[in-house]
Biopython code that builds the backbone (N, CA, C, O; Angstrom):
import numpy as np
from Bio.PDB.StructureBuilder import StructureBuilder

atoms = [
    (1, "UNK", "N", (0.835, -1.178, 0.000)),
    (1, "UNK", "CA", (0.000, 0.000, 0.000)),
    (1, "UNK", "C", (0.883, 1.245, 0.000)),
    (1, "UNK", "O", (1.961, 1.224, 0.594)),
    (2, "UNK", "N", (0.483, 2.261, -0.609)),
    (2, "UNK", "CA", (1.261, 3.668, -0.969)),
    (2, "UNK", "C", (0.744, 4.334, 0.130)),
    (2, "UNK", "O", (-0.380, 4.185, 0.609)),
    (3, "UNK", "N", (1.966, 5.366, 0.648)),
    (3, "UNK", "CA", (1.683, 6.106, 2.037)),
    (3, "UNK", "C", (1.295, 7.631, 1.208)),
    (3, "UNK", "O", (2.009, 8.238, 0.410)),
    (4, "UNK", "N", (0.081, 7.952, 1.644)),
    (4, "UNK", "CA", (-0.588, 9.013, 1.208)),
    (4, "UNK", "C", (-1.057, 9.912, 2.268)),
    (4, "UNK", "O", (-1.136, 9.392, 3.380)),
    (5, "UNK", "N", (-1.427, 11.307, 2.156)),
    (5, "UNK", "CA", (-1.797, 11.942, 3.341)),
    (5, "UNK", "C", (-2.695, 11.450, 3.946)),
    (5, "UNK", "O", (-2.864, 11.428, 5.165)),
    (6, "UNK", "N", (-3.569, 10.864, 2.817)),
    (6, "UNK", "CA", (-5.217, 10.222, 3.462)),
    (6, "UNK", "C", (-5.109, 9.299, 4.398)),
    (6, "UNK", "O", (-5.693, 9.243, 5.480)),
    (7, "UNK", "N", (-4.237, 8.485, 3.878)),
    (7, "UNK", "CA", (-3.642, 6.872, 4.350)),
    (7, "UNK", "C", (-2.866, 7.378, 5.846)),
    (7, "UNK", "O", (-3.163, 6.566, 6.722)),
    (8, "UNK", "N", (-2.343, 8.019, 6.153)),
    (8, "UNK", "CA", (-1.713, 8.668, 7.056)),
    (8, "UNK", "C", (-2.455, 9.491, 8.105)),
    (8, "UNK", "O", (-2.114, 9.689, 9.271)),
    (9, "UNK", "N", (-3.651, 9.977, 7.392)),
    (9, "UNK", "CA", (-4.564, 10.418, 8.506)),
    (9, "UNK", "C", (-5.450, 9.678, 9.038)),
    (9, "UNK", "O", (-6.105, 9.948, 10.044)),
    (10, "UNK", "N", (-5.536, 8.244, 8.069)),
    (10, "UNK", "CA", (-6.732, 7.465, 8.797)),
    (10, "UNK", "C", (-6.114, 6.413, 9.726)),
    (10, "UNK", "O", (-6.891, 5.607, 10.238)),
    (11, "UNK", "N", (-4.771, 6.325, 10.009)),
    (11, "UNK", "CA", (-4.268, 5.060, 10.281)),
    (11, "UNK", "C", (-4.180, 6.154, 11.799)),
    (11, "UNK", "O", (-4.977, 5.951, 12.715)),
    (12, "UNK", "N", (-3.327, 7.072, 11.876)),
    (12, "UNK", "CA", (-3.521, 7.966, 13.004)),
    (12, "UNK", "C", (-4.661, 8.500, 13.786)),
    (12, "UNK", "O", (-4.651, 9.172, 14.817)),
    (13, "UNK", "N", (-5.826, 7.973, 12.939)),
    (13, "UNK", "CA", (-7.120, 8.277, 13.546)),
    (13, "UNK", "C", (-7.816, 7.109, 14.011)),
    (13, "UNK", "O", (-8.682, 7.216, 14.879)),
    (14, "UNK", "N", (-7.358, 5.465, 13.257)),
    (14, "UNK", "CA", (-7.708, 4.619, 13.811)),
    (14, "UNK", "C", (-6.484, 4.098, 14.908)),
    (14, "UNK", "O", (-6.887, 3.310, 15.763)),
    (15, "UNK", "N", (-5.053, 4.461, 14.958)),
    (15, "UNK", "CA", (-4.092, 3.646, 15.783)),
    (15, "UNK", "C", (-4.093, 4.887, 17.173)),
    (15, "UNK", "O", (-4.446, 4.756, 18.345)),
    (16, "UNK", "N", (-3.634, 5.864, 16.554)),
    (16, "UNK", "CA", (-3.371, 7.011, 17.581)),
    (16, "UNK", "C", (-2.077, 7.680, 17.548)),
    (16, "UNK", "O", (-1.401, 7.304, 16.590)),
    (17, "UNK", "N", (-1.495, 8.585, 18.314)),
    (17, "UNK", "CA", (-0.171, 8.859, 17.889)),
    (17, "UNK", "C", (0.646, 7.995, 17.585)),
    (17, "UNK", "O", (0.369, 6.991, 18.240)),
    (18, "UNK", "N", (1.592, 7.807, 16.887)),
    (18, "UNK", "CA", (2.915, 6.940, 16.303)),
    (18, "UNK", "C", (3.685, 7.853, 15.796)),
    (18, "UNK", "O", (3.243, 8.900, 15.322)),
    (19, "UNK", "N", (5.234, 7.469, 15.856)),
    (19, "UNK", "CA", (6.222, 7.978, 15.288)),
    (19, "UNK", "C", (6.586, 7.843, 13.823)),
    (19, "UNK", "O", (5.666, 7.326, 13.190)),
    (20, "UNK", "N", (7.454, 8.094, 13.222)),
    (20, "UNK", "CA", (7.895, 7.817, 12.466)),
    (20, "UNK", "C", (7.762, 6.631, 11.753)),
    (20, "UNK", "O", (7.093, 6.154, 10.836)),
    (21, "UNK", "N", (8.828, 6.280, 12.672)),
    (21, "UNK", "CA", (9.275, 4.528, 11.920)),
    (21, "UNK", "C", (7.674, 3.775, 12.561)),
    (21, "UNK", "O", (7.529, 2.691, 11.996)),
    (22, "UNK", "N", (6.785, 3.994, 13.309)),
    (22, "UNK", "CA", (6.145, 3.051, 13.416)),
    (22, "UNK", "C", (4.640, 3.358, 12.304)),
    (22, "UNK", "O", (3.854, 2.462, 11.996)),
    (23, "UNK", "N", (4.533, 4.669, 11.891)),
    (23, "UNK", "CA", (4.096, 4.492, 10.646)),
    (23, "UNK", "C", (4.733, 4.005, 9.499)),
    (23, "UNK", "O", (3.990, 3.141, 9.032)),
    (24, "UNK", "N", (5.348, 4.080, 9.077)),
    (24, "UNK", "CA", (6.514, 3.083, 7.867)),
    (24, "UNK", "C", (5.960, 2.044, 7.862)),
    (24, "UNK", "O", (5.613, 1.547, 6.791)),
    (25, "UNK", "N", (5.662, 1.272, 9.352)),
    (25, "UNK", "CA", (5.918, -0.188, 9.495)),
    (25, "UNK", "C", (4.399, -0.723, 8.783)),
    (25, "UNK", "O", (4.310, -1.859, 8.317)),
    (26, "UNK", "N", (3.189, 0.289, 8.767)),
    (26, "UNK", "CA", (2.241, 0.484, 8.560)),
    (26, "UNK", "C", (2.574, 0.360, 6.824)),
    (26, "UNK", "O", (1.734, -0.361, 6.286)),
    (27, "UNK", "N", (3.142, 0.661, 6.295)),
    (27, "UNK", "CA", (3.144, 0.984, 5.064)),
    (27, "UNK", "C", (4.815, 0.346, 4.603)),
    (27, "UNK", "O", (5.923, 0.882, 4.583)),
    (28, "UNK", "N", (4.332, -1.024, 4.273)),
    (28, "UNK", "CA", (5.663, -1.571, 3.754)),
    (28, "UNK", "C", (6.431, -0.933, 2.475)),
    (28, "UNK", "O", (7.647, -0.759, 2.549)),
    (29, "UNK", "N", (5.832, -0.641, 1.490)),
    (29, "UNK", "CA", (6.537, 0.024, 0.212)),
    (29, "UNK", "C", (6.642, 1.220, 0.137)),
    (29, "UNK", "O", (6.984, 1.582, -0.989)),
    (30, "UNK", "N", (6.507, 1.956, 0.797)),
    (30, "UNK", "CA", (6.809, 3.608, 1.560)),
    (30, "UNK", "C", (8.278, 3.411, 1.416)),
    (30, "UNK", "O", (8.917, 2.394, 1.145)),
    (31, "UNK", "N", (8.634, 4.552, 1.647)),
    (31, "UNK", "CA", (10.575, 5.010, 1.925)),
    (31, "UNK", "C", (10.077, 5.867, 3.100)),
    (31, "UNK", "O", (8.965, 6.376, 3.245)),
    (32, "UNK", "N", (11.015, 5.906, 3.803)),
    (32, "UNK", "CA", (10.990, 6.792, 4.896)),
    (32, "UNK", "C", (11.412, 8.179, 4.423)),
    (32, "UNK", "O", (11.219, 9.164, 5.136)),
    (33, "UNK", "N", (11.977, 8.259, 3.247)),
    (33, "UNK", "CA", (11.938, 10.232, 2.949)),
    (33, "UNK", "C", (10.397, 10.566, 2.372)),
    (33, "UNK", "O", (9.731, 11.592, 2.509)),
    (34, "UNK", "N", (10.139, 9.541, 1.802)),
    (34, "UNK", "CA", (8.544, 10.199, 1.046)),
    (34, "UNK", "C", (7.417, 10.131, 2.300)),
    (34, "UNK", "O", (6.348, 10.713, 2.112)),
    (35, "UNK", "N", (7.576, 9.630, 3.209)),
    (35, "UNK", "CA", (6.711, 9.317, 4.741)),
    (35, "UNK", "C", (7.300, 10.658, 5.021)),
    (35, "UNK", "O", (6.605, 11.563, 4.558)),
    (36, "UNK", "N", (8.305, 11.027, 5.602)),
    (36, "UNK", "CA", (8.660, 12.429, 6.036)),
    (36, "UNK", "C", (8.082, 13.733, 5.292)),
    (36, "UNK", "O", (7.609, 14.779, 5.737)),
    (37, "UNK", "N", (8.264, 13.348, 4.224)),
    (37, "UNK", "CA", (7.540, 14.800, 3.206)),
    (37, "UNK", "C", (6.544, 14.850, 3.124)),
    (37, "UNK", "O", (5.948, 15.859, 2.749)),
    (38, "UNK", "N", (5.864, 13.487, 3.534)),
    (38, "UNK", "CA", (4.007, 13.618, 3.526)),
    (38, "UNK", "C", (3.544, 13.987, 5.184)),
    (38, "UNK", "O", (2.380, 14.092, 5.571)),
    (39, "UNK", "N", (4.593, 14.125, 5.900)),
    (39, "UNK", "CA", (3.918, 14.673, 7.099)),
    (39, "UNK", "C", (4.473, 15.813, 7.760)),
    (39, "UNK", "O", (3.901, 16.309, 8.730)),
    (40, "UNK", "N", (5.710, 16.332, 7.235)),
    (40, "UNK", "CA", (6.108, 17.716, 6.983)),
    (40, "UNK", "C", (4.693, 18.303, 6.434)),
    (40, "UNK", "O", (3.857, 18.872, 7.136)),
    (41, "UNK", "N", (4.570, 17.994, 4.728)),
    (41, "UNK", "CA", (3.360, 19.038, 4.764)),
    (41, "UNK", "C", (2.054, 19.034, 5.197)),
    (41, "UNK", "O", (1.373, 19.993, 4.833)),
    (42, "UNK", "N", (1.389, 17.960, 6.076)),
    (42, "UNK", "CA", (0.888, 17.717, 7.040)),
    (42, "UNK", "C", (0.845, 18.617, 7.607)),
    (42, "UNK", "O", (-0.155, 19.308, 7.411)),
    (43, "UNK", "N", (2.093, 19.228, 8.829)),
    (43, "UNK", "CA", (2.250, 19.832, 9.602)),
    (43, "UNK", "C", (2.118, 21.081, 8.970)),
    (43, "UNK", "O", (1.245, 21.744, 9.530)),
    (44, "UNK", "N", (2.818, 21.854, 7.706)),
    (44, "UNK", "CA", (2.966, 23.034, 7.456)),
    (44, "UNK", "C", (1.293, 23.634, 7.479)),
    (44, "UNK", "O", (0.306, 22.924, 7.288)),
    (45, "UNK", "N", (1.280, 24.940, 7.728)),
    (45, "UNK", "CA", (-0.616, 25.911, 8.210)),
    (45, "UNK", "C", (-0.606, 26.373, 6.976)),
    (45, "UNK", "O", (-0.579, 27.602, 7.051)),
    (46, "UNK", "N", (-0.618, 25.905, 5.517)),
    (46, "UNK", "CA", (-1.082, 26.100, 4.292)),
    (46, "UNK", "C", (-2.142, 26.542, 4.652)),
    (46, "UNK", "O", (-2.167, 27.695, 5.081)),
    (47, "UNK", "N", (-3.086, 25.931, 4.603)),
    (47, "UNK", "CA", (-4.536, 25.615, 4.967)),
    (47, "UNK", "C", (-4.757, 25.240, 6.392)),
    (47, "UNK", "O", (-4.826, 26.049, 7.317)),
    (48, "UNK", "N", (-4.853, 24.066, 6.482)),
    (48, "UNK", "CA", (-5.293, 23.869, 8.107)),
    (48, "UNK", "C", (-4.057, 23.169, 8.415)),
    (48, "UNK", "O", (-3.481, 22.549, 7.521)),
    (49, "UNK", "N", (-3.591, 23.213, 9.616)),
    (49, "UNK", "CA", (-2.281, 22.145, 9.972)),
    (49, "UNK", "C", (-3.381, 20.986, 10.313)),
    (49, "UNK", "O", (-4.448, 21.216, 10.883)),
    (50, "UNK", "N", (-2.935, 19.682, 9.860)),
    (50, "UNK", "CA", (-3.999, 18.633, 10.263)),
    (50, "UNK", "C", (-3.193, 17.554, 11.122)),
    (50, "UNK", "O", (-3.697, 16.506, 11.526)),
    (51, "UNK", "N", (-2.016, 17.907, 11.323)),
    (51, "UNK", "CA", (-0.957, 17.116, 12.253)),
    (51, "UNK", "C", (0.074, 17.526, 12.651)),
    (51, "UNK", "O", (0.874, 18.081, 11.898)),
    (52, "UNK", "N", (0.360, 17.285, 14.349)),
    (52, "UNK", "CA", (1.175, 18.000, 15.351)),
    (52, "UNK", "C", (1.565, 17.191, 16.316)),
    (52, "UNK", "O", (0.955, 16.167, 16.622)),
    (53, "UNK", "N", (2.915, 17.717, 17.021)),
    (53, "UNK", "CA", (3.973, 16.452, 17.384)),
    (53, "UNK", "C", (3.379, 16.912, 19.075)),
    (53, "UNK", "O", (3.441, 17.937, 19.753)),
    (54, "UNK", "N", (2.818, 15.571, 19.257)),
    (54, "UNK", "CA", (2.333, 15.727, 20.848)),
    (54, "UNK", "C", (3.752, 15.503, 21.630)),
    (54, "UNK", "O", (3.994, 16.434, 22.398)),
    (55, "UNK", "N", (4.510, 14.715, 21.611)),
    (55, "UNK", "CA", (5.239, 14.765, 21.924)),
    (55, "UNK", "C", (6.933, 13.915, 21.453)),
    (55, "UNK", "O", (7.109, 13.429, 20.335)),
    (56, "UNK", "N", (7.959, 13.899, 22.511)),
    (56, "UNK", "CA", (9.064, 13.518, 21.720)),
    (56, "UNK", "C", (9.447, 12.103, 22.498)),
    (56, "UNK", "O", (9.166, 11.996, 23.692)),
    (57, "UNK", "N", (9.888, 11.370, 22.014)),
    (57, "UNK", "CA", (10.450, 9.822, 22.595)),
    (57, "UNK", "C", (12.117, 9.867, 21.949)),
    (57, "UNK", "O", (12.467, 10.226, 20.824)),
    (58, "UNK", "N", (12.901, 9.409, 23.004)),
    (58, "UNK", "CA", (14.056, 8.811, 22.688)),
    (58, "UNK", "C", (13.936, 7.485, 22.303)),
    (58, "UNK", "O", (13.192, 6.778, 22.982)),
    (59, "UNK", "N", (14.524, 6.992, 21.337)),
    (59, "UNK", "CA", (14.618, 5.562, 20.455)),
    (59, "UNK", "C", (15.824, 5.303, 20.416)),
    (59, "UNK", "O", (16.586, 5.787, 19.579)),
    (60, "UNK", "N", (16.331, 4.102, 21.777)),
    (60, "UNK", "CA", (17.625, 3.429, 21.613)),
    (60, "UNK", "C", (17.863, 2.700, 21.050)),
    (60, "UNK", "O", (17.462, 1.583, 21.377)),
    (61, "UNK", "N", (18.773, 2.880, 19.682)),
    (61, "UNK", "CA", (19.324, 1.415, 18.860)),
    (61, "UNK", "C", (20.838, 1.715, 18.404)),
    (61, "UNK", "O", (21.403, 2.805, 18.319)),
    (62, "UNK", "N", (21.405, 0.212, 18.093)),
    (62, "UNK", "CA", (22.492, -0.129, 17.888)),
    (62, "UNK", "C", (23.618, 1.103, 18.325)),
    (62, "UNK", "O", (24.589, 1.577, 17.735)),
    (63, "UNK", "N", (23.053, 1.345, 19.520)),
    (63, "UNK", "CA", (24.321, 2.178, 20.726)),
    (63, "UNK", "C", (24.030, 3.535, 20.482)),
    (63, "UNK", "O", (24.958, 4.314, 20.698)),
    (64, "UNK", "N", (23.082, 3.952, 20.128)),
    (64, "UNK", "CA", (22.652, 5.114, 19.704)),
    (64, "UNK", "C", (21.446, 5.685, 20.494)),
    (64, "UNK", "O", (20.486, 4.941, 20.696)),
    (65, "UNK", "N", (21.437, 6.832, 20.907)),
    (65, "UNK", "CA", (19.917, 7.684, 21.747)),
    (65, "UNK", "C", (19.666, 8.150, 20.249)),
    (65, "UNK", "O", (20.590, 8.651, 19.609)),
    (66, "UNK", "N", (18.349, 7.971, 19.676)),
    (66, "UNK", "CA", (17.354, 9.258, 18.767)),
    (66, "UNK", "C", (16.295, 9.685, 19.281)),
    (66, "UNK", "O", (15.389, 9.156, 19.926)),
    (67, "UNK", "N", (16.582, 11.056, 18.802)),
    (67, "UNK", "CA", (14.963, 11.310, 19.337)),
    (67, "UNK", "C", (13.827, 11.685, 18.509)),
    (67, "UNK", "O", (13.896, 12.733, 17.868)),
    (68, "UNK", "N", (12.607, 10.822, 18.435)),
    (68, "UNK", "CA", (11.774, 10.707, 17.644)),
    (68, "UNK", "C", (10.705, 11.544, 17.713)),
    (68, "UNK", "O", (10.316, 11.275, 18.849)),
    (69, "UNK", "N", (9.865, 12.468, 17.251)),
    (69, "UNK", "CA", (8.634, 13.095, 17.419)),
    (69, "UNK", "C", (7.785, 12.023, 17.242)),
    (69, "UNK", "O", (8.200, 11.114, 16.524)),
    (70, "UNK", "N", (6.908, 11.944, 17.637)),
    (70, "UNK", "CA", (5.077, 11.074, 18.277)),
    (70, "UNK", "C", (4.183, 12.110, 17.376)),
    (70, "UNK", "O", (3.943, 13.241, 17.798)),
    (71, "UNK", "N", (3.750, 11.690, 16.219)),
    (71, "UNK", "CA", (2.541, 12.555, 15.411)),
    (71, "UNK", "C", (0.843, 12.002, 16.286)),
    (71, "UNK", "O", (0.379, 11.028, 16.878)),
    (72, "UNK", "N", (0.447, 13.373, 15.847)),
    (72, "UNK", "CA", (-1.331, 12.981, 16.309)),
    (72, "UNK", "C", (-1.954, 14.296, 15.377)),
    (72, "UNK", "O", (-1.537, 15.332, 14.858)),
    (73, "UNK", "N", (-3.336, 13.474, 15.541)),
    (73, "UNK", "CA", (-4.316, 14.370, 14.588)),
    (73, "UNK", "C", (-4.398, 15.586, 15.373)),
    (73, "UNK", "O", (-4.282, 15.559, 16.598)),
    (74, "UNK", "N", (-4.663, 17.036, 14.480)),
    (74, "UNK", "CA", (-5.174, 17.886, 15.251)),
    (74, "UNK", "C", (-4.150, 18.948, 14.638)),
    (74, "UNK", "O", (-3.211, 18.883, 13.845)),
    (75, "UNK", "N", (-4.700, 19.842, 15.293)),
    (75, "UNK", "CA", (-3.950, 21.184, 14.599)),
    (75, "UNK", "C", (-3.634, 22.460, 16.053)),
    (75, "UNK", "O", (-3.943, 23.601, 16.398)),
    (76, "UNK", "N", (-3.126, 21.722, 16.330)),
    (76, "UNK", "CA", (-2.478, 22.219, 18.081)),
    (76, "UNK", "C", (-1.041, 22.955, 18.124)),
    (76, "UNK", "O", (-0.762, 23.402, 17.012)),
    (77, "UNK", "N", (-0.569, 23.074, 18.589)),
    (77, "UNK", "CA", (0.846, 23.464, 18.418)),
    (77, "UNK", "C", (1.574, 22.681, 18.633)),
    (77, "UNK", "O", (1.204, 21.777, 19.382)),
    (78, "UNK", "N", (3.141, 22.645, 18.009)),
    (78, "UNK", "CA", (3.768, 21.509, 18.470)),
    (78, "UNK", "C", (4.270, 21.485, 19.671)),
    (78, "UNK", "O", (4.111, 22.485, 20.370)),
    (79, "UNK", "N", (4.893, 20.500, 20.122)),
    (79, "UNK", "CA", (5.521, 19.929, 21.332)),
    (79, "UNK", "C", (6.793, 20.526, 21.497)),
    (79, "UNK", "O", (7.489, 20.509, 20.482)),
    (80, "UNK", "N", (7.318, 21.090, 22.582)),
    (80, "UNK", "CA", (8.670, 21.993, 22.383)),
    (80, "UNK", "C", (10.145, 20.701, 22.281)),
    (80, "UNK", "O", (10.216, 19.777, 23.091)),
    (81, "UNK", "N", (10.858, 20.840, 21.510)),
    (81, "UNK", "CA", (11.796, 19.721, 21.146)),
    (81, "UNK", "C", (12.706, 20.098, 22.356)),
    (81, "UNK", "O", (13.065, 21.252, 22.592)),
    (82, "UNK", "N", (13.145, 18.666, 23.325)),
    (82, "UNK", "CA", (14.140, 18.755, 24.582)),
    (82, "UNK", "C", (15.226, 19.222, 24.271)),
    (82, "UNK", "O", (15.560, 19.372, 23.096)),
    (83, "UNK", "N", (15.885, 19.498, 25.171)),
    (83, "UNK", "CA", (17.375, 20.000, 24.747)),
    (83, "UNK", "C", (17.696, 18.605, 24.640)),
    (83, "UNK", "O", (16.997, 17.625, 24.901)),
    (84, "UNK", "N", (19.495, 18.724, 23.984)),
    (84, "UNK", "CA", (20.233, 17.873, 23.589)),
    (84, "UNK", "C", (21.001, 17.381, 25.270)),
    (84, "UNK", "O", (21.277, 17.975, 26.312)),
    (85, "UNK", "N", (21.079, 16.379, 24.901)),
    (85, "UNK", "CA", (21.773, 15.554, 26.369)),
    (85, "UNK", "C", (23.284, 16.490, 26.571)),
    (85, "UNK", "O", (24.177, 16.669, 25.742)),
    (86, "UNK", "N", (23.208, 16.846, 27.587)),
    (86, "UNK", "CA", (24.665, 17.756, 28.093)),
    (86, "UNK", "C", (25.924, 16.357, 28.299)),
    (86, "UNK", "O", (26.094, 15.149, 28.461)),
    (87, "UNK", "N", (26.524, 17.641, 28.140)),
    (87, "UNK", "CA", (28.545, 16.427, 28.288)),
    (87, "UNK", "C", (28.547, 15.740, 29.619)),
    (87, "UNK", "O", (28.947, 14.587, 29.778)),
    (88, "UNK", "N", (28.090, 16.490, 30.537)),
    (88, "UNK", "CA", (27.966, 16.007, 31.618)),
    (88, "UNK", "C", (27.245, 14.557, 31.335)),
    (88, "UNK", "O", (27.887, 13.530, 31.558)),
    (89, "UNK", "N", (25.888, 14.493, 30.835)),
    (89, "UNK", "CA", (25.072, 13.307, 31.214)),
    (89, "UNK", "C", (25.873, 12.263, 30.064)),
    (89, "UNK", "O", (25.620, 11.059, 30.039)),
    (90, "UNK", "N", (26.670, 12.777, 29.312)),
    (90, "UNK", "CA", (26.924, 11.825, 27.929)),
    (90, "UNK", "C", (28.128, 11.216, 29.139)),
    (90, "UNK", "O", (28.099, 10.018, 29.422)),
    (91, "UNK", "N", (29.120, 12.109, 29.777)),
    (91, "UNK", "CA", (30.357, 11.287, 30.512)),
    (91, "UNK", "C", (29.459, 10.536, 31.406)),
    (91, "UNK", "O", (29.525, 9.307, 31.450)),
    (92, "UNK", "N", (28.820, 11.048, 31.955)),
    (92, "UNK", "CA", (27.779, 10.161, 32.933)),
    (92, "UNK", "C", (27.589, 8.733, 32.359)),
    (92, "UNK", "O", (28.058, 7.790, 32.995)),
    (93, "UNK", "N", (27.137, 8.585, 31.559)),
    (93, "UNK", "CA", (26.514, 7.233, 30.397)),
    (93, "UNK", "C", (27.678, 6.222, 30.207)),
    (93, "UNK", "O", (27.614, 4.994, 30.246)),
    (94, "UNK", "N", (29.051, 7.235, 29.933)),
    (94, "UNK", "CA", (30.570, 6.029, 29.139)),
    (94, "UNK", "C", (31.224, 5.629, 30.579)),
    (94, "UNK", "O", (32.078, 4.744, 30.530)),
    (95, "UNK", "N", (30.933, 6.156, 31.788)),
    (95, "UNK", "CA", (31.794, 5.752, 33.113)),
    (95, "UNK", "C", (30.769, 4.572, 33.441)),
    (95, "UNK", "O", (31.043, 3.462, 33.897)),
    (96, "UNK", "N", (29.612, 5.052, 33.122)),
    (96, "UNK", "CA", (28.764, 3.678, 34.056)),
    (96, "UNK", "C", (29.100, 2.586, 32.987)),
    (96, "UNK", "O", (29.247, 1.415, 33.337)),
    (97, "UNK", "N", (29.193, 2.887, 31.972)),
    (97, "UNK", "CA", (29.277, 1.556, 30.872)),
    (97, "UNK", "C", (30.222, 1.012, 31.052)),
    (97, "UNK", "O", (30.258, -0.218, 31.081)),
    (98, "UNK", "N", (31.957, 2.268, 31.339)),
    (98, "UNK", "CA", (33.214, 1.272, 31.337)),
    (98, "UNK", "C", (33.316, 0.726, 32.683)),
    (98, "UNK", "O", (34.390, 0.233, 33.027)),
    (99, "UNK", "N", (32.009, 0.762, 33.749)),
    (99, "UNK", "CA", (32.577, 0.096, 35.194)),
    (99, "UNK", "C", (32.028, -1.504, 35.190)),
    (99, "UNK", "O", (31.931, -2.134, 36.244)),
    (100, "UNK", "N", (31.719, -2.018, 34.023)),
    (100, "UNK", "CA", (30.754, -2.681, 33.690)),
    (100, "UNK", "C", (32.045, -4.409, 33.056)),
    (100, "UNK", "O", (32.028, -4.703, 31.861)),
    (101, "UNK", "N", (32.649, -4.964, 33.717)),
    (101, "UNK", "CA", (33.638, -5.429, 33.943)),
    (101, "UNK", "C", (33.666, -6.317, 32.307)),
    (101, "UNK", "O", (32.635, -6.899, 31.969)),
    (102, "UNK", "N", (34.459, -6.338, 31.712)),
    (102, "UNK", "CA", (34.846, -6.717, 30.156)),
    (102, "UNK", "C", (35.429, -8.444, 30.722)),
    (102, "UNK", "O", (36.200, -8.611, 31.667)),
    (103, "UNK", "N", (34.872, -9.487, 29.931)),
    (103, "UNK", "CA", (35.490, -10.154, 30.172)),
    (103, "UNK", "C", (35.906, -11.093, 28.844)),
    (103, "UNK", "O", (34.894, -11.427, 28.229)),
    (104, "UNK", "N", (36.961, -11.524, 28.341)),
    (104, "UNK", "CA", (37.737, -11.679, 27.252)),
    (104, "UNK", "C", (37.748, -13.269, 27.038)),
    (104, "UNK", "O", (37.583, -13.826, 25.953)),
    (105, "UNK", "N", (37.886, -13.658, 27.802)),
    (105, "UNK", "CA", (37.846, -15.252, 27.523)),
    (105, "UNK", "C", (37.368, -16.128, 28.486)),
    (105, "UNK", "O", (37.176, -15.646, 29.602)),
    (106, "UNK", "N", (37.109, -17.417, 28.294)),
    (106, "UNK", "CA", (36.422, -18.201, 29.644)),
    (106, "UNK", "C", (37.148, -18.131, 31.198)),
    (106, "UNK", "O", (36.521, -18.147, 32.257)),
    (107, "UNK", "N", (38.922, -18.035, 31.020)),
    (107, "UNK", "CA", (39.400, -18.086, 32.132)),
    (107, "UNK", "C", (39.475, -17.447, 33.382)),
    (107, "UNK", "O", (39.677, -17.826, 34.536)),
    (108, "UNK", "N", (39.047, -15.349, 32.305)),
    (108, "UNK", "CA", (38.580, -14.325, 33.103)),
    (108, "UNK", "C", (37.131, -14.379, 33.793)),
    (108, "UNK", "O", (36.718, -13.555, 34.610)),
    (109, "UNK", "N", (36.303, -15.714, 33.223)),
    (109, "UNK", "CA", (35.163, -15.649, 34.087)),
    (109, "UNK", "C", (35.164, -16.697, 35.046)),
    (109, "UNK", "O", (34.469, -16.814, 36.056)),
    (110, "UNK", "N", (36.363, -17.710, 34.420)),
    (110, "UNK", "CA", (35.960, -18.422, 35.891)),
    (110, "UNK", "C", (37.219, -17.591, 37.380)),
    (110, "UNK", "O", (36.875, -17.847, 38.534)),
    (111, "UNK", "N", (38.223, -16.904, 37.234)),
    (111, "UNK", "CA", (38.348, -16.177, 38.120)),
    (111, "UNK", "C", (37.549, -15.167, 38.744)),
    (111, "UNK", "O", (37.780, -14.841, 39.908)),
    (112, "UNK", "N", (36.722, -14.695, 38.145)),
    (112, "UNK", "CA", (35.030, -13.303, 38.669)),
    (112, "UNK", "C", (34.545, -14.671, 40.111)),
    (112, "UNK", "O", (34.434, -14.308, 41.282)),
    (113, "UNK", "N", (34.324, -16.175, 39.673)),
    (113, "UNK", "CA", (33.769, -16.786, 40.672)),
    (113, "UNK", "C", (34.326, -17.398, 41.478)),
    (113, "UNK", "O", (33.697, -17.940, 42.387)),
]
sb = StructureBuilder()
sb.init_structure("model")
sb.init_model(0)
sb.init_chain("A")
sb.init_seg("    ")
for serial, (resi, resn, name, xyz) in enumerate(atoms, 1):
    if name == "N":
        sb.init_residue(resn, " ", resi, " ")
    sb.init_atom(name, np.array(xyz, "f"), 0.0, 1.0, " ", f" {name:<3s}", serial, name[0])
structure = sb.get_structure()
């Protein structure tokens, strides 16, 4: 099925807010740039804005924080985008990870017991 504004407003009106990628998933032969451009102009107040980012979710994958906007019907204002994670909380994140004991081969685990 082709991702269309229509298709995009009814799936959000029957599922409820979803992000991004979890509309895609909705629409297997979509690309994720032509999904983006159909809800960019969504959002733009041409006419009526008919979709607005209630809010934002971080999406952890393959060692990575993103942060995703959450679309919903309606013509509200958007959701104010968080600040970016400070140096502080990023060193925060690599100390707890490197206290997190590496172990290399079977012999280093049977010395841990």
């Amino acid at each position: 099925m082709k991702a269309t504004a229509q298709g995009v407003r009814d799936l959000l009106e029957q599922v409820g807010p979803l992000t991004t990628l979890e509309i895609l998933a909705f629409f297997p032969d979509a690309e994720y740039r032509s999904l983006a451009a159909i809800l960019s102009n969504m959002r733009k107040r041409l006419a009526t804005k008919r979709v607005y980012i209630c809010e934002w979710t971080r999406d952890v994958g393959q060692g990575k924080s993103y942060l995703r906007p959450v679309y919903a019907l309606g013509s509200k204002p958007d959701a104010r985008k968080p600040p970016p994670v400070s140096n502080a909380e990023k060193c925060k994140r690599w100390k707890a990870k490197q206290r997190v004991p590496k172990i290399n081969s079977v012999w280093a685990l049977g010395a841990l017991a």
